[in-house]
N, C-alpha and C positions, 0 to 999 in steps of 0.2 A: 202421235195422236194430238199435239200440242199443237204445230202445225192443222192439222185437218181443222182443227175446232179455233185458230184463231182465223183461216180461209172463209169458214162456215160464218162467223162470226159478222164479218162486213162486207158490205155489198159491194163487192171486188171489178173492177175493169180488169184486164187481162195486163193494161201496166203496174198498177198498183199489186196485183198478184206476185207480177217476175219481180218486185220490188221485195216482197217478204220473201218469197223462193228462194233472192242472193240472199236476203240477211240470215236467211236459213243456214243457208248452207252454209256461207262465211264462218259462222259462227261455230259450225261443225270440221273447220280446214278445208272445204270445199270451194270451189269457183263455178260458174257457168256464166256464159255471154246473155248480155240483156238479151238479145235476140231471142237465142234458145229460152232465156227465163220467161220469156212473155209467150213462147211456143208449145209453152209445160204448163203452164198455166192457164193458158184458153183449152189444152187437151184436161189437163185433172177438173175443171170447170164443167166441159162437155159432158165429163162419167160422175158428175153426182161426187166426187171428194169422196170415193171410196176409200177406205185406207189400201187395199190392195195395190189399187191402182197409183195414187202417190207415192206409194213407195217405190213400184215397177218405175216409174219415170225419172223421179230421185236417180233412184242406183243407174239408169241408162244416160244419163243426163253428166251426174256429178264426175270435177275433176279435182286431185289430191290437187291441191295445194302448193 
């Protein structure tokens, strides 16, 4: 939710997005390629920052560390 609501929060480009997406995830032992972070982030963009839906993408997305 912490994510959703800081996405929510500022008026996001799709770089600036995959730019919180990695520090997200980093932050969690996660990795993902700017590419894909900037690909997750125009798609959770598209659906309204559902939380369903960020998390479905997270979890298809994210790789351990």
């Amino acid at each position: 939710m912490g994510l959703r609501s800081e996405l929510l929060q500022c008026n996001l480009d799709s770089f600036l997005g995959a730019e919180i997406l990695t520090s997200f995830l980093s932050g969690r032992g996660y990795g993902i390629s700017s590419q894909e972070a900037r690909r997750v982030a125009s798609s959770i963009e598209g659906m309204g920052y559902k939380p369903e839906h960020i998390q479905q993408e997270l979890e298809r997305v994210a790789r351990v560390m």
